[in-house]
KEZA-137757 format. One line per field, with one value per residue (C-alpha): residue number from 1; residue in one letter; x, y, z. Coordinates in steps of 0.05 Angstrom, whole numbers, plus 5000, padded with zeros to 4 digits. Layout:
N
num <- (NUM:...)
residuo <- (A:...)
u <- (X:...)
v <- (Y:...)
w <- (Z:...)
//
This chain:
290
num <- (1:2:3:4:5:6:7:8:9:10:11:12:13:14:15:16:17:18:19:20:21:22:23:24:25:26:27:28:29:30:31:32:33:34:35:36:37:38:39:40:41:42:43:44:45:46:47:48:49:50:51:52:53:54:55:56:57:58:59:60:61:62:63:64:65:66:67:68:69:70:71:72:73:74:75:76:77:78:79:80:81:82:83:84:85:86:87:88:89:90:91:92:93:94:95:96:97:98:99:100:101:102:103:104:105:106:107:108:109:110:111:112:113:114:115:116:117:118:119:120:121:122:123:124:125:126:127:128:129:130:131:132:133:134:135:136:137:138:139:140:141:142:143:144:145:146:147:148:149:150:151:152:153:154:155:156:157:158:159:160:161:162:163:164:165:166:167:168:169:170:171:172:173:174:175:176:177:178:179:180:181:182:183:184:185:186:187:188:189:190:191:192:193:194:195:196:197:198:199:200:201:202:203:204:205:206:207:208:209:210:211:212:213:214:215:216:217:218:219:220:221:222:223:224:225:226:227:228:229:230:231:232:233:234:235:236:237:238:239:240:241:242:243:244:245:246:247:248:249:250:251:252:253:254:255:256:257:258:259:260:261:262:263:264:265:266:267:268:269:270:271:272:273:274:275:276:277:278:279:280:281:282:283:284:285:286:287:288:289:290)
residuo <- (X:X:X:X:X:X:X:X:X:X:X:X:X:X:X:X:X:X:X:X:X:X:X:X:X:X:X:X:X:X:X:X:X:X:X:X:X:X:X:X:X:X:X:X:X:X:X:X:X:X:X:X:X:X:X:X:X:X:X:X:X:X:X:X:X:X:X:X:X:X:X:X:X:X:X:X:X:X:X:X:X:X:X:X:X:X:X:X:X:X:X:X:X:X:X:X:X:X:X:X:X:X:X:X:X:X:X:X:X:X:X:X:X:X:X:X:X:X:X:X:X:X:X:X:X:X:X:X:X:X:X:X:X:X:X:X:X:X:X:X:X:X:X:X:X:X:X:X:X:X:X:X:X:X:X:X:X:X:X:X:X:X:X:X:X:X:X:X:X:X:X:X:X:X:X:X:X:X:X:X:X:X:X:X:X:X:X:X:X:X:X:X:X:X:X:X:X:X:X:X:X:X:X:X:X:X:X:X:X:X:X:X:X:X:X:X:X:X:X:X:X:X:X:X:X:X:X:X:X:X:X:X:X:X:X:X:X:X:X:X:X:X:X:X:X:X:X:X:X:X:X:X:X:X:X:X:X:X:X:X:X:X:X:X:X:X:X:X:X:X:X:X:X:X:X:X:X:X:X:X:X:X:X:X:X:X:X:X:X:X)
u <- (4625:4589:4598:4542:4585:4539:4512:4469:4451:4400:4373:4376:4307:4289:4320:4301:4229:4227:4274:4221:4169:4204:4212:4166:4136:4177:4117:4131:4088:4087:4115:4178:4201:4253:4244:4293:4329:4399:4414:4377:4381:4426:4364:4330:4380:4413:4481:4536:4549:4494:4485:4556:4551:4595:4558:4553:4605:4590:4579:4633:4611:4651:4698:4693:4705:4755:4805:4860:4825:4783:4840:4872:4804:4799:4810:4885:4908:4949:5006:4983:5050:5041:5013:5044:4998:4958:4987:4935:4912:4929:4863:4835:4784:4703:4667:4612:4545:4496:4446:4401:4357:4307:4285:4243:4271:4205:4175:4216:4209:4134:4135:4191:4162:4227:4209:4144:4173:4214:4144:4104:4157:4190:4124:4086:4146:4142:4071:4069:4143:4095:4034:4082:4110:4033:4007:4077:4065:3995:4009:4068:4006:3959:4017:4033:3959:3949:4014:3986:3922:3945:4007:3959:3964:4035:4097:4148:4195:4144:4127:4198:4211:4154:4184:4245:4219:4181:4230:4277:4218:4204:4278:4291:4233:4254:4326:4289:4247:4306:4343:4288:4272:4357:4347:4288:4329:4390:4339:4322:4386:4406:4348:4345:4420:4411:4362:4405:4461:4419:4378:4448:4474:4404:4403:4471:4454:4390:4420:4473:4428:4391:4455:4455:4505:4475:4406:4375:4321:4260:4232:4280:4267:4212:4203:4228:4188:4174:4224:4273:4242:4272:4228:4187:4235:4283:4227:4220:4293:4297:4238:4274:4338:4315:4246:4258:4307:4338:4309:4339:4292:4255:4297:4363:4408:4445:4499:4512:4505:4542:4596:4588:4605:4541:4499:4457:4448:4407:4465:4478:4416:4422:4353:4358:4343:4269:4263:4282:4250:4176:4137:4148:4121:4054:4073:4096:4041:4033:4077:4037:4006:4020)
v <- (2701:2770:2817:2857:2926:2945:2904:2966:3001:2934:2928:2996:3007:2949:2955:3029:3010:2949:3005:3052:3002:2969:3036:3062:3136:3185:3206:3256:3289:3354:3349:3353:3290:3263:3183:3178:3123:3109:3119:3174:3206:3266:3316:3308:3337:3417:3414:3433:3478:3505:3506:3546:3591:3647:3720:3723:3779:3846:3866:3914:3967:3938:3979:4024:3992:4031:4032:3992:3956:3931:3911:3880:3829:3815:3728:3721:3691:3627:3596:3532:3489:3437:3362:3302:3279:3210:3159:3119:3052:2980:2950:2892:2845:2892:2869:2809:2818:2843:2797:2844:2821:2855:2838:2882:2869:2905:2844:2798:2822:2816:2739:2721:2686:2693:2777:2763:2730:2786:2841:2797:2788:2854:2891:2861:2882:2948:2953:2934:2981:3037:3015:3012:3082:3117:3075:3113:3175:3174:3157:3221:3266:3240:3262:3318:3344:3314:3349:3409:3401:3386:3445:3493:3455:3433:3473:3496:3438:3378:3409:3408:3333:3307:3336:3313:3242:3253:3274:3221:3170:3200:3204:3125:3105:3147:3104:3041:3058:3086:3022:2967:3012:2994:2925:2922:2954:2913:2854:2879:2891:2816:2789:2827:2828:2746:2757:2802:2769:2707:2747:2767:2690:2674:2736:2715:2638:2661:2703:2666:2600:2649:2679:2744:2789:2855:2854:2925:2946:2941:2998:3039:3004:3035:2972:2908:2829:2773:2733:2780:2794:2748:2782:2717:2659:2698:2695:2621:2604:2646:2621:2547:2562:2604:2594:2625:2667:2676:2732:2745:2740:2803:2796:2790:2842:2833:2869:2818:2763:2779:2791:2719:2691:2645:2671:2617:2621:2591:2538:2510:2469:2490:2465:2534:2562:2541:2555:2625:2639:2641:2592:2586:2634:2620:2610:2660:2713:2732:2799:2852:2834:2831)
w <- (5298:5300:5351:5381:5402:5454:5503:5548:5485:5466:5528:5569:5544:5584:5636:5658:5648:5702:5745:5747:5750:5810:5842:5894:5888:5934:5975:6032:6087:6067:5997:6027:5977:6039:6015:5953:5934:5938:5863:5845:5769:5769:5738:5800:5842:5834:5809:5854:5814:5807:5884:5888:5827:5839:5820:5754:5719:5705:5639:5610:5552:5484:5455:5397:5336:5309:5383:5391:5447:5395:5353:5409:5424:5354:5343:5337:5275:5289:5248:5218:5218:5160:5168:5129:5071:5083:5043:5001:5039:5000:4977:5027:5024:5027:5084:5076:5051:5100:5127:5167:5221:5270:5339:5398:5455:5492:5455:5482:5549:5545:5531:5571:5638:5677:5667:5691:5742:5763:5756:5796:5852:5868:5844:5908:5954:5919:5929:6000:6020:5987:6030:6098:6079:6070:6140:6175:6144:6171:6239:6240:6223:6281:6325:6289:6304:6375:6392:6369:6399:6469:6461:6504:6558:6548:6579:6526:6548:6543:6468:6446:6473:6437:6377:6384:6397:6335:6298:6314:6306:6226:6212:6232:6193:6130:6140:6145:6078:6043:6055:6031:5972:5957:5968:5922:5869:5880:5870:5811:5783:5801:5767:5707:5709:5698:5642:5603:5597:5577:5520:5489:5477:5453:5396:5383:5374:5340:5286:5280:5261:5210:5184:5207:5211:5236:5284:5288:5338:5297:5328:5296:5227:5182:5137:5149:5119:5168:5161:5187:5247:5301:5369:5372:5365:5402:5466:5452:5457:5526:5558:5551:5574:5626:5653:5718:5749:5823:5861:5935:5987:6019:6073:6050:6030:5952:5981:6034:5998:5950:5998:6032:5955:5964:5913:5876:5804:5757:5732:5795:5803:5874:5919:5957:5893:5887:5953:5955:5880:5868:5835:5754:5718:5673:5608:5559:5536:5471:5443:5460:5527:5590)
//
């Protein structure tokens, strides 16, 4: 049986590009950049570090070449205590011819209707949690500016309860967004989460019926023939087993469900199932469209 070492490094391609396509656009009043998600890549935020750098040294003048403080910073030479020699290793059996196939797992993506599934679902909730967020953030600046308009004829007091109460108003509604924007991720993950594990039996089964014994990403191959290139029947074999995949509702958190230990899956046959999952998916595109 072959082993495929690393399960992430065939599909984190994949994976990071429905993440960012599932994610919605940190938009801020003010360019302030407050909505961010809950898992947010390290390069976007200063590193403690960085944050708490203590002041950087002062540079000393070297010492003259020729001083003994010189002589004294030179690299120290080490004793180098002696190693046992490697013993030859007995001759074993060489490893079997390679069988090399190729597969683009972008590719497979592309004509897999359970990822289209998965687009066409959380994309609309993406779309309309980005819509909500731009309707809230217009309705904060018509107070903003009536409050400023009307501050002439407001006492100190009244101007600093309104913004408080608009403050408090802005800061719920950034914990509300912040908190559908996880559950639209956590979707995510469970659905693609489904497909990925799926995709690895099948290029397993696949190569395995073809008699492969090593798959490569064919976008890191600069020459490979037809018949070694498994993308296509690879998509085939998915979009049979798995047609469809669960996706939680918009209204229910993966975290609590998957607390409650009633999460559905796609092997149970289970009626709430269909009822919670879209309608199938049109069939499978061909590669290279979408």
């Amino acid at each position: 049986m072959m082993r495929f070492s690393s399960k992430a490094a065939l599909l984190g391609a994949v994976c990071l590009s429905f993440s960012a396509a599932l994610m919605p656009a940190a938009q801020a009043e003010g360019g302030n950049g407050w909505f961010v998600p809950k898992t947010q890549p390290a390069a976007q935020a200063p590193h403690p570090a960085a944050r708490n750098a203590a002041p950087a040294p002062v540079a000393l003048p070297a010492p003259a070449a020729d001083s003994q403080e010189a002589a004294d910073q030179a690299p120290p030479v080490l004793p180098l205590p002696p190693i046992p020699s490697a013993p030859e290793v007995a001759k074993e059996a060489p490893p079997p011819t390679t069988i090399i196939g190729v597969i683009s797992v972008s590719g497979v993506m592309r004509q897999t209707s359970a990822a289209m599934q998965v687009e066409r679902v959380l994309g609309a909730r993406r779309d309309a949690l980005a819509q909500d967020l731009q309707r809230e953030q217009a309705g904060w600046r018509d107070e903003q500016q009536t409050l400023q308009a009307q501050a002439k004829s407001l006492t100190s007091d009244q101007i600093q309860t309104r913004e408080r109460s608009l403050q408090a108003k802005v800061m719920k509604a950034q914990r509300d967004f912040r908190n559908r924007n996880r559950i639209i991720q956590e979707a995510a993950q469970v659905s693609l989460g489904q497909i990925e594990r799926e995709l690895v039996q099948v290029i397993q089964k696949v190569a395995a019926a073809h008699g492969m014994n090593l798959v490569l990403h064919s976008e890191q191959v600069a020459l490979h023939v037809d018949g070694q290139d498994i993308t296509n029947e690879v998509a085939a074999n998915l979009n049979k087993v798995l047609p469809s995949v669960f996706i939680p509702e918009a209204n229910v958190d993966p975290e609590e469900l998957a607390k409650s230990g009633k999460m559905p899956t796609t092997a149970d046959g289970d009626p709430q199932m269909a009822a919670s999952g879209p309608a199938p998916a049109a069939p499978a595109a061909p590669a290279g469209k979408k």
